[in-house]
N, CA and C atoms as a LAMMPS dump frame, in Angstrom:
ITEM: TIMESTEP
0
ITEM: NUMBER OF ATOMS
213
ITEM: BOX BOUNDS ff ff ff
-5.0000000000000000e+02 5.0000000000000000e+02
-5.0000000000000000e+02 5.0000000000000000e+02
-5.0000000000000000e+02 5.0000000000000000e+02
ITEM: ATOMS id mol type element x y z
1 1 1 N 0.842 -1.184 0
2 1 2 C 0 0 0
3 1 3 C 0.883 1.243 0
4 2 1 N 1.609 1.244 -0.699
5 2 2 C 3.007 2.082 -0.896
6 2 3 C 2.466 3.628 -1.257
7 3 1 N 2.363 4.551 -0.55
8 3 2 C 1.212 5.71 -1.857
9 3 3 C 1.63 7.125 -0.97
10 4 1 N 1.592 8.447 -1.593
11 4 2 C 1.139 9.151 -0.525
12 4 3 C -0.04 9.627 -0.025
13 5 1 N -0.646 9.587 -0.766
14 5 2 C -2.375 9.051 -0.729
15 5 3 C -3.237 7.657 -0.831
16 6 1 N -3.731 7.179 0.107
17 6 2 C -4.684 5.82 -0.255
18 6 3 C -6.293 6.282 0.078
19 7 1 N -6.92 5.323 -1.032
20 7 2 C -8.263 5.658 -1.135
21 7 3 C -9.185 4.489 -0.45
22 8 1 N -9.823 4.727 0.626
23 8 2 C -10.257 3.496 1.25
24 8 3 C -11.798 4.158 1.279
25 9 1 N -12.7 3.07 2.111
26 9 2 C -13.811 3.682 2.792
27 9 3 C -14.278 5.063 3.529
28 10 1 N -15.191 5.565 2.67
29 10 2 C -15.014 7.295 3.029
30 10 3 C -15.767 7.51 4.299
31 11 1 N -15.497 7.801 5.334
32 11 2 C -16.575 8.698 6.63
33 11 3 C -15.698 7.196 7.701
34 12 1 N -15.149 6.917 7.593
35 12 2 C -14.329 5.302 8.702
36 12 3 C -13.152 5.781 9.008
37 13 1 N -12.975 5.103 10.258
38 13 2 C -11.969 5.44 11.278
39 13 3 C -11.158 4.223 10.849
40 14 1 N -9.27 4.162 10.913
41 14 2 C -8.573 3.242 10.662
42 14 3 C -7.254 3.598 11.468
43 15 1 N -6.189 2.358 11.571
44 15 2 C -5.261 2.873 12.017
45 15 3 C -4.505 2.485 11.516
46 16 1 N -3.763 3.702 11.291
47 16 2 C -2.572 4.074 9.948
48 16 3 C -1.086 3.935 10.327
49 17 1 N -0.374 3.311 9.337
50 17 2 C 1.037 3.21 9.856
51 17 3 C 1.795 4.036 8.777
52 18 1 N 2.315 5.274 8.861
53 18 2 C 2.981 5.717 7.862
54 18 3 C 4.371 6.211 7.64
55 19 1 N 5.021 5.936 6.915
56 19 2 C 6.773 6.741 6.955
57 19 3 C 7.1 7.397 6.11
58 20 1 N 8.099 8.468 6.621
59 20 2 C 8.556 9.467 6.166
60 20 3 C 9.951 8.976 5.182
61 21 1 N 9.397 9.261 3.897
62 21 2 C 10.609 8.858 2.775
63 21 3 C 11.341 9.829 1.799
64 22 1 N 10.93 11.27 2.907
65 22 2 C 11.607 12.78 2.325
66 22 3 C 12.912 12.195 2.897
67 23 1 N 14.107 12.216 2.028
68 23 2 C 15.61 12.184 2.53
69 23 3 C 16.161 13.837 3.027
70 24 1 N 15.553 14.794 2.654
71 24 2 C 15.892 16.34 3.257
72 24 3 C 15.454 16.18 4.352
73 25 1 N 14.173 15.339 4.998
74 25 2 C 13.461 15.291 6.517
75 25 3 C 14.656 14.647 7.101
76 26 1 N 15.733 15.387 8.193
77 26 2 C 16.656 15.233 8.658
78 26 3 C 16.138 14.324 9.712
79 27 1 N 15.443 14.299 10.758
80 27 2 C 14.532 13.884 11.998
81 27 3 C 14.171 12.91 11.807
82 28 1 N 13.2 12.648 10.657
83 28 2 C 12.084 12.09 10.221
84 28 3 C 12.464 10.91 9.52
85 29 1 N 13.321 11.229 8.515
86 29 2 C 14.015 10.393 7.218
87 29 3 C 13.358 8.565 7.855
88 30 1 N 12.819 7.913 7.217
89 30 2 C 12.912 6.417 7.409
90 30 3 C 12.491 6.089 8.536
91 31 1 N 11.704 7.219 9.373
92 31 2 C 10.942 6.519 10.622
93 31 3 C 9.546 6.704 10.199
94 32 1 N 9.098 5.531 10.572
95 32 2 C 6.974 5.083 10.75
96 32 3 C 7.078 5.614 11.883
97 33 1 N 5.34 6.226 11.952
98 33 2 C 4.476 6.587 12.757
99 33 3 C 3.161 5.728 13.041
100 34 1 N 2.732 5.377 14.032
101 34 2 C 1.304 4.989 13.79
102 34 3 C 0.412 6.104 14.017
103 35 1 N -1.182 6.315 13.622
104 35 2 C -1.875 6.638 13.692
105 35 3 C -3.154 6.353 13.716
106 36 1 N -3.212 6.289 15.486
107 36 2 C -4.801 5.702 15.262
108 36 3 C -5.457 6.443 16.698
109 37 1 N -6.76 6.948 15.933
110 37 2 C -7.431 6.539 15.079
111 37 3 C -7.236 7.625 13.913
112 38 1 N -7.389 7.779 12.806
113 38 2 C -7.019 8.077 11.968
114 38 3 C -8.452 8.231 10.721
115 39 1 N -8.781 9.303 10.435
116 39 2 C -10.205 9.606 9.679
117 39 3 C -10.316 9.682 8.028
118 40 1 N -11.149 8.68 7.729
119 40 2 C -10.592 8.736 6.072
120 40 3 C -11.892 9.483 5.597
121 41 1 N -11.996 11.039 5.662
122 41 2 C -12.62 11.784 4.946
123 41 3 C -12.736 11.66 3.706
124 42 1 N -14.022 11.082 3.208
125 42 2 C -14.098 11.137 2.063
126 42 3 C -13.277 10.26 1.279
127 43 1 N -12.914 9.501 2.018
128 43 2 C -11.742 8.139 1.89
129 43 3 C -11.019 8.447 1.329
130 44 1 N -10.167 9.119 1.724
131 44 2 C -8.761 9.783 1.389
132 44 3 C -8.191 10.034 2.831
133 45 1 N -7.263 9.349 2.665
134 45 2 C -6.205 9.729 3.888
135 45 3 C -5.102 9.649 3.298
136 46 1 N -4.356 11.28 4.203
137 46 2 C -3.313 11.638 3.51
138 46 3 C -2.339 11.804 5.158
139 47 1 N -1.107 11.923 5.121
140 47 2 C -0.483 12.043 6.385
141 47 3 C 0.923 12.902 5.747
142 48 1 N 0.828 14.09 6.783
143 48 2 C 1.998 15.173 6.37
144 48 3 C 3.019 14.494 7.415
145 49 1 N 3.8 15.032 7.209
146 49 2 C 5.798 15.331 8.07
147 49 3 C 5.187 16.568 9.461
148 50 1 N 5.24 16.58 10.148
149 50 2 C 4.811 17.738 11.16
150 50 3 C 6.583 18.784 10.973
151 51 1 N 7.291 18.134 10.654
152 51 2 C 8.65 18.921 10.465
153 51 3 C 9.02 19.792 8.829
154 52 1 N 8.935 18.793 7.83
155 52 2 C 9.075 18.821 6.389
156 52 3 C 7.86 19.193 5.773
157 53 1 N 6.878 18.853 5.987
158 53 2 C 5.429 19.269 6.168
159 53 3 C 5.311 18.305 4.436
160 54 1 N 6.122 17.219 4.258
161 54 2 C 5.422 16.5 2.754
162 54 3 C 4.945 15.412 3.154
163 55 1 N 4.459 15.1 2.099
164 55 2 C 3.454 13.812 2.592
165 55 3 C 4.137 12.78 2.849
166 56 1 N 3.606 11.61 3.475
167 56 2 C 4.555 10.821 4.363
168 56 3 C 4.133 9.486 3.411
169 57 1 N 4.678 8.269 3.227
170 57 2 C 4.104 6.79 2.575
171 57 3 C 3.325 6.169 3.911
172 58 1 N 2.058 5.816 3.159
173 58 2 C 1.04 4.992 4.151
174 58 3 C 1.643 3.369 3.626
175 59 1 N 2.086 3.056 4.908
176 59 2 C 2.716 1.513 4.663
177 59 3 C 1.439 0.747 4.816
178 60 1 N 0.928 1.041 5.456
179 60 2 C -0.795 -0.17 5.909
180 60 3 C -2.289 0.997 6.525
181 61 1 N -3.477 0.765 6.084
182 61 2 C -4.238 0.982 6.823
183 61 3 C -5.516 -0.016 7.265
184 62 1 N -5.438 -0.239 8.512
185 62 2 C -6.457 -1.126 8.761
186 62 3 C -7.552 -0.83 9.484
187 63 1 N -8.969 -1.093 8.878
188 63 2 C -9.689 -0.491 9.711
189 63 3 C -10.438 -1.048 10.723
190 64 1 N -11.087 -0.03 11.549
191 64 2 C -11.049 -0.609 12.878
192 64 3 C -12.717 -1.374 13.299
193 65 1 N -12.207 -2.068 14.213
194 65 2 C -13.589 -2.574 14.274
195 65 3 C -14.074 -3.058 16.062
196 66 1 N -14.564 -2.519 16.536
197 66 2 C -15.762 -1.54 16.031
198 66 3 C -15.266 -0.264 15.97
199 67 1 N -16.205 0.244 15.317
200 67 2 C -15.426 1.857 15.026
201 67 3 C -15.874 2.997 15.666
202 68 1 N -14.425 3.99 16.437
203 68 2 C -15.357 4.54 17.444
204 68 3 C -16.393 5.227 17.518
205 69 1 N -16.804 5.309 18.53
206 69 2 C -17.881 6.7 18.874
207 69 3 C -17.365 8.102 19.21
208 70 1 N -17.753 9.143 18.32
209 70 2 C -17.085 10.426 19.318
210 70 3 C -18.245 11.059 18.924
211 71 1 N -18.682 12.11 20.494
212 71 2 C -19.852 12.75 20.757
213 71 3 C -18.855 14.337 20.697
């Protein structure tokens, strides 16, 4: 699932594993993050660099089950 964008189920919660494959991201370079829970608006989930600010590779997203509740 190699992408900097993946297109999954739109309005679902998942949890995302993604890495940073900017080689200028000094910090960042070749480290995963997880992210969960993680919101695929419109089923698009995209994940920035909080440092480099480019988009990061989504290695996996899996979604969750059950999926939460937020009030």
């Amino acid at each position: 699932m190699s992408a900097t964008s993946v297109t999954l189920e739109p309005a679902k919660w998942y949890d995302v594993t993604a890495r940073d494959d900017n080689e200028a991201c000094e910090q960042n370079y070749g480290r995963t993050f997880d992210i969960n829970p993680c919101y695929s608006n419109g089923g698009t989930i995209t994940v920035e660099c909080g440092l480099c600010k480019q988009l990061m590779t989504i290695v996996s997203a899996t979604l969750l089950d059950p999926q939460p509740e937020f009030s």
